[in-house]
LUMVO-332789 format. One line per 10 residues: their letters; for each residue x, y, z of C-alpha. Coordinates in nm, 4 decimals. Layout:
REM residues N
a	X,Y,Z  ...
//
This chain:
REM residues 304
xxxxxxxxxx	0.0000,0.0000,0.0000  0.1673,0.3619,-0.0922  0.1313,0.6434,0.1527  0.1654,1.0214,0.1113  0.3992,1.0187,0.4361  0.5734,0.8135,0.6008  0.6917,0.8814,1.0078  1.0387,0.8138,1.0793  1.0639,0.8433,1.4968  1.3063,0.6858,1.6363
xxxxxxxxxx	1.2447,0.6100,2.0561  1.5408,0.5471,2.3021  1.4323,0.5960,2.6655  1.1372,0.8857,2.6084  0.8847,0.6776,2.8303  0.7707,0.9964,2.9421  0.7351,1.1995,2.6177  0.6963,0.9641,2.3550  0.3061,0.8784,2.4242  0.2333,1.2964,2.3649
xxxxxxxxxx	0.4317,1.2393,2.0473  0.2404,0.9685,1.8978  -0.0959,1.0701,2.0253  -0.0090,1.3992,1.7978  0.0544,1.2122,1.4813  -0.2778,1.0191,1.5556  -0.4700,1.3184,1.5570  -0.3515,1.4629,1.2230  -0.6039,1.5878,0.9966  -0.4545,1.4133,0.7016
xxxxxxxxxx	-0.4901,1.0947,0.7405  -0.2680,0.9385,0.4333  0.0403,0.8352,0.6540  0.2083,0.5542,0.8170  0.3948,0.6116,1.1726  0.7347,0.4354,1.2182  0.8528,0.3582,1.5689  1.1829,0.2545,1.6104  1.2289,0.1283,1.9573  1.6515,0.2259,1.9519
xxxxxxxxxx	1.7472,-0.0385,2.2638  1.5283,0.1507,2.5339  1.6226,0.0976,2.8726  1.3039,0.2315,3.0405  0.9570,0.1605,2.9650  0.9352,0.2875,2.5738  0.8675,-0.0274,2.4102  0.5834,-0.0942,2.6832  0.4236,0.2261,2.5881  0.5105,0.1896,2.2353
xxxxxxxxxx	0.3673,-0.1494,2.2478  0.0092,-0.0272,2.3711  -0.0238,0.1813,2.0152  -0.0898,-0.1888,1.8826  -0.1637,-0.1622,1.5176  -0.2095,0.1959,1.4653  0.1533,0.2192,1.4178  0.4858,0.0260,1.3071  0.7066,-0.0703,1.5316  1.0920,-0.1861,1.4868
xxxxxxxxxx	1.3287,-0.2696,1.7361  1.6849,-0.2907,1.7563  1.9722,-0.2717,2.0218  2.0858,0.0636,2.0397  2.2776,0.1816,1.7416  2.1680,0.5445,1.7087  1.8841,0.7388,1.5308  2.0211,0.7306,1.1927  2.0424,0.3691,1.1719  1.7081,0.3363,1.3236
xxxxxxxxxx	1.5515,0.5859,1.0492  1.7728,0.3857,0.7644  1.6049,0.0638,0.8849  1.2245,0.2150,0.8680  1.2900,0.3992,0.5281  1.3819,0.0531,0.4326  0.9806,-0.0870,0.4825  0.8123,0.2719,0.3767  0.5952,0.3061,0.1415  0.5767,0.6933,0.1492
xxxxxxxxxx	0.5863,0.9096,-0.0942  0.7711,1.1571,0.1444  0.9693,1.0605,0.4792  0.8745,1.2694,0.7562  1.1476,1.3059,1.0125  1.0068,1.3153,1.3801  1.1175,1.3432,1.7270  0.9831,1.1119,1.9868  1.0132,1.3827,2.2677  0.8410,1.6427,2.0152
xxxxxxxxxx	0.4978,1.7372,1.8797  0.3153,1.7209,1.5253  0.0585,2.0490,1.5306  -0.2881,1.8769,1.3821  -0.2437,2.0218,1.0875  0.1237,1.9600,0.9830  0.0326,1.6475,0.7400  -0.1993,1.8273,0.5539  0.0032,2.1427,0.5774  0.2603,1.9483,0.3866
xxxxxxxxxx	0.0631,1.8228,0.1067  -0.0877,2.0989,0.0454  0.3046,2.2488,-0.0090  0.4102,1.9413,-0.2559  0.0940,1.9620,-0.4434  0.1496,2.3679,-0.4904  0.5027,2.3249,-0.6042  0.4813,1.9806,-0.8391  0.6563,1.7572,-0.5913  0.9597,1.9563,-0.4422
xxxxxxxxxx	1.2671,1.7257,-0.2918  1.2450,1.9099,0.0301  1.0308,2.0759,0.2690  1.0952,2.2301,0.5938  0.8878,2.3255,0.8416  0.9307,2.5476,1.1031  0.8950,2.4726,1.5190  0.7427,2.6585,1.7982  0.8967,2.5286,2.1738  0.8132,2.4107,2.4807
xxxxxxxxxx	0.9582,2.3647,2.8010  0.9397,2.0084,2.9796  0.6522,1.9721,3.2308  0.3525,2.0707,3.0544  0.0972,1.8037,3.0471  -0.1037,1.9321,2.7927  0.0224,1.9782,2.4584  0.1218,2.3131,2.3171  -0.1294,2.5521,2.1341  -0.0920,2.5837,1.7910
xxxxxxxxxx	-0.0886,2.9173,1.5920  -0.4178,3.0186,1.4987  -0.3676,3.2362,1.1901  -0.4094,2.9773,0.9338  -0.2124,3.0933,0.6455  0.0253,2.9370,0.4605  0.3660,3.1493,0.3786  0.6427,2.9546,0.2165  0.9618,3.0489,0.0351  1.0739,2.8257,-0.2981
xxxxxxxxxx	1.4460,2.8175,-0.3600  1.5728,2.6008,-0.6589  1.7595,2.3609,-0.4453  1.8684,2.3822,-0.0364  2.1973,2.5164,-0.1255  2.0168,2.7993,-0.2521  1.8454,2.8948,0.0601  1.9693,3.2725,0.1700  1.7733,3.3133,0.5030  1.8635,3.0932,0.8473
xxxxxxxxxx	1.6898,2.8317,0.9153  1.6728,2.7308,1.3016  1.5358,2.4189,1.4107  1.2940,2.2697,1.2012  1.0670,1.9503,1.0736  1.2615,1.8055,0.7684  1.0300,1.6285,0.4746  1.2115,1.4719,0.1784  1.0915,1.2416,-0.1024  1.2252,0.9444,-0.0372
xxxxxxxxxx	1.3353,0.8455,-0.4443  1.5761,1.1135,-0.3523  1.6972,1.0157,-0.0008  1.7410,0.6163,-0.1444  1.9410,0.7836,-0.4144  2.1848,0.9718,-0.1710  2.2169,0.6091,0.0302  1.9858,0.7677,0.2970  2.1363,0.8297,0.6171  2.4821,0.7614,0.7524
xxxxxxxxxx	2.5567,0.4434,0.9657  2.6758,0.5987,1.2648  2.6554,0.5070,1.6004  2.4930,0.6310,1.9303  2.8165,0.8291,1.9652  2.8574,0.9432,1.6415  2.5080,1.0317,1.5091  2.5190,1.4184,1.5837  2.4864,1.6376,1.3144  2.2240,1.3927,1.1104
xxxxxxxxxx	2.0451,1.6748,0.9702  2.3019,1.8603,0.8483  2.4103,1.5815,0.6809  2.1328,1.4995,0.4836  2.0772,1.8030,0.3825  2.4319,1.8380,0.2248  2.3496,1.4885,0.0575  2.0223,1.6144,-0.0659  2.1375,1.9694,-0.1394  2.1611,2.0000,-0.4922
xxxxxxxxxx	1.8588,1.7854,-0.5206  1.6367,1.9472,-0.6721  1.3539,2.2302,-0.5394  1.3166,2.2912,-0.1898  1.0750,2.4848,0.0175  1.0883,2.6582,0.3484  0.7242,2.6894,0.5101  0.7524,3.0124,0.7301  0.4255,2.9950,0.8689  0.2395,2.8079,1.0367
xxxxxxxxxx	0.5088,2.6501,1.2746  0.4260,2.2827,1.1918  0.5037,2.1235,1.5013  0.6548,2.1895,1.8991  1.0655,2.1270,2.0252  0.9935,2.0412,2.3787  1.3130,2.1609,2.5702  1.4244,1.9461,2.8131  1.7529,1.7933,3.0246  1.8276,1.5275,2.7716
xxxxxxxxxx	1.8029,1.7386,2.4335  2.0827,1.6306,2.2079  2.1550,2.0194,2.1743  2.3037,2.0462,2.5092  2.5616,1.8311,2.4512  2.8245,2.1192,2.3028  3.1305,1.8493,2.2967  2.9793,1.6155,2.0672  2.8024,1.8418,1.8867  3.1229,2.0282,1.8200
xxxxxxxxxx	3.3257,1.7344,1.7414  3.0589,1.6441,1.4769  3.0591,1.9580,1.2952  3.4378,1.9081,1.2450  3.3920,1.5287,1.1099  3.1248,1.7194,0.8634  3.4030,1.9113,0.7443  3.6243,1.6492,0.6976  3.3847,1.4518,0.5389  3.3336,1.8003,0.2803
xxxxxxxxxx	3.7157,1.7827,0.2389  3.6854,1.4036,0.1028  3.4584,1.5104,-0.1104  3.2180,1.3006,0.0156  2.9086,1.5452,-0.0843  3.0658,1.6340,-0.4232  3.3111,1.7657,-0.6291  3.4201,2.1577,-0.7030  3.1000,2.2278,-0.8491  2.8786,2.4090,-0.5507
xxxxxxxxxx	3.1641,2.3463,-0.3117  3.1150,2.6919,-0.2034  2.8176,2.6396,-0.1116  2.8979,2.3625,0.0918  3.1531,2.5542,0.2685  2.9438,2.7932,0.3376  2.6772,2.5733,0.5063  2.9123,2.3871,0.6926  3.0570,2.7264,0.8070  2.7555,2.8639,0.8996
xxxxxxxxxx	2.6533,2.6416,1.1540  3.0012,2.6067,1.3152  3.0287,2.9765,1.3599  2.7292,2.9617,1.5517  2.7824,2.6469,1.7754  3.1026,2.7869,1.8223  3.0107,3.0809,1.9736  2.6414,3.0527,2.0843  2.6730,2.7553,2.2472  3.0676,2.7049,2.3479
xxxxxxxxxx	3.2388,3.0246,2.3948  2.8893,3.2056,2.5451  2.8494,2.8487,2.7847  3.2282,2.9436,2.8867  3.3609,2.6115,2.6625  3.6550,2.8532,2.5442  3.8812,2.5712,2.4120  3.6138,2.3575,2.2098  3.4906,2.6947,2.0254  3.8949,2.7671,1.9235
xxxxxxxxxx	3.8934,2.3876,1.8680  3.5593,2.4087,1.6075  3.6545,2.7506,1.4618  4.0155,2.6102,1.3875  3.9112,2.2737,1.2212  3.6490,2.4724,0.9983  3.8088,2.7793,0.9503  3.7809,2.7903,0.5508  3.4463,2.7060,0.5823  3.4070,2.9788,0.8869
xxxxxxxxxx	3.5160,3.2215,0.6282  3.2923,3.1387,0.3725  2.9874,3.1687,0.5551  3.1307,3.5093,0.6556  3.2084,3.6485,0.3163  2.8391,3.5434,0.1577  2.6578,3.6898,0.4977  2.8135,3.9972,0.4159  2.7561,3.9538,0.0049  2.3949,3.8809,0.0785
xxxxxxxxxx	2.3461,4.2600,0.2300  2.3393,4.3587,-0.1486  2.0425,4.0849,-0.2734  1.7161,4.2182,-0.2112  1.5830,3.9002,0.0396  1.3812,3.5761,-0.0888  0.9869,3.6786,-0.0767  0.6969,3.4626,0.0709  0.4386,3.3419,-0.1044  0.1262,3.3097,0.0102
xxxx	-0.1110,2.9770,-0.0528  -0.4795,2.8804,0.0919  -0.4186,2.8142,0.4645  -0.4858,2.5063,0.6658
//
């Protein structure tokens, strides 16, 4: 059976959060999806909870080998048009599905959409409130490298022809997974058409003790390994390489000083900022370059 969607979540000891998750991709709108639920060698009681879902959703398990193996293994058995990459501590707004599709079928199947995310602190025991203007405000570049405004966190769609061509994910390992996003999206770069929906915010970051952001080290250390990996040429040749560098630059710049030096981790921010420091530059030079581009405009489509 082929799907519109298919949920990639990978679970490894979110007892507590990753009922709320589910229960929000249950309650989406659109109902053409399947839900993956990779239980990643939990500890506590996830697969117990995960296990209570019964048929309404998928469920793999594995010993614990990281979230991008996990998310390799279900895009492996999906029969979605799109892969939807969810959190299992996070939350899917009702409308985010059909927010989506509403995107691809405006824009004649685009290789990547990304949605933005509202947060929310730990605690709450109701789930966030969603925005209530309605309308739909996107921006259409010709491929991610393309994109000229930051993007901060954010719900990451792709069509999976595209990520099976790229070899998906990387197998890493529960130490080594950081910095998944960022490579995909270097893999998937020149890929074709991707969109950036401004508004509404599609789902909720809850914030929390055990986010993989506040680990600075590894996070860090993994931006450098991107940059080696760039230097191998392991995303592509010369053509768009600044581009790459710029990227990569981009968001080691601002781990490096948002969350090392300002957190008082003066070493690891001299230790990013020297093992990227082409790439540093890069991202410096087209930040100043884009001051003379008038900026990307929204466009505006039915809302939700």
């Amino acid at each position: 059976m082929k799907y519109r969607f298919s949920i990639l979540m990978p679970v490894h000891n979110r007892q507590k959060y990753v009922g709320q998750a589910i229960d929000s991709v249950l309650a989406q709108t659109f109902k053409d999806y399947e839900l993956f639920a990779i239980d990643d060698g939990s500890t506590d009681l996830s697969a117990a909870v995960l296990v209570s879902y019964g048929t309404r959703i998928n469920l793999l398990q594995q010993l614990n080998q990281g979230p991008e193996v996990a998310r390799n293994k279900a895009a492996a058995l999906a029969q979605g048009e799109y892969l939807v990459f969810f959190d299992s501590d996070d939350y899917l707004f009702p409308f985010a599905l059909e927010t989506f599709d509403k995107v691809i079928s405006s824009f004649g199947t685009p290789t990547l959409l990304m949605g933005s995310m509202a947060r929310f602190q730990e605690g709450r025991e109701n789930p966030p409130e969603g925005p209530t203007d309605p309308t739909i405000r996107v921006i259409k570049y010709p491929d991610y490298l393309s994109k000229t405004r930051p993007v901060g966190t954010m719900c990451i769609v792709v069509r999976k022809s595209v990520f099976d061509a790229v070899g998906g994910l990387r197998n890493s390992t529960p130490q080594t997974w950081y910095c998944d996003d960022n490579t995909l999206l270097l893999k998937v770069g020149t890929r074709g058409q991707s969109i950036l929906i401004e508004s509404p915010c599609i789902s909720a970051y809850r914030q929390h003790g055990e986010n993989s952001i506040n680990n600075a080290e590894a996070i860090a250390n993994a931006l450098i390994r991107l940059a080696d990996s760039e230097r191998r040429g392991d995303f592509g040749g010369k053509e768009r390489r600044a581009d790459r560098y710029a990227y990569i630059g981009g968001r080691a710049a601002a781990w490096a000083f948002y969350y090392c030096w300002r957190a008082g981790h003066r070493k690891l921010a001299l230790k990013l900022l020297s093992g990227t420091a082409p790439m540093v530059s890069m991202a410096v030079i087209r930040k100043f370059l884009r001051k003379f581009h008038p900026p990307a405009r929204s466009i505006v489509l039915e809302g939700h």
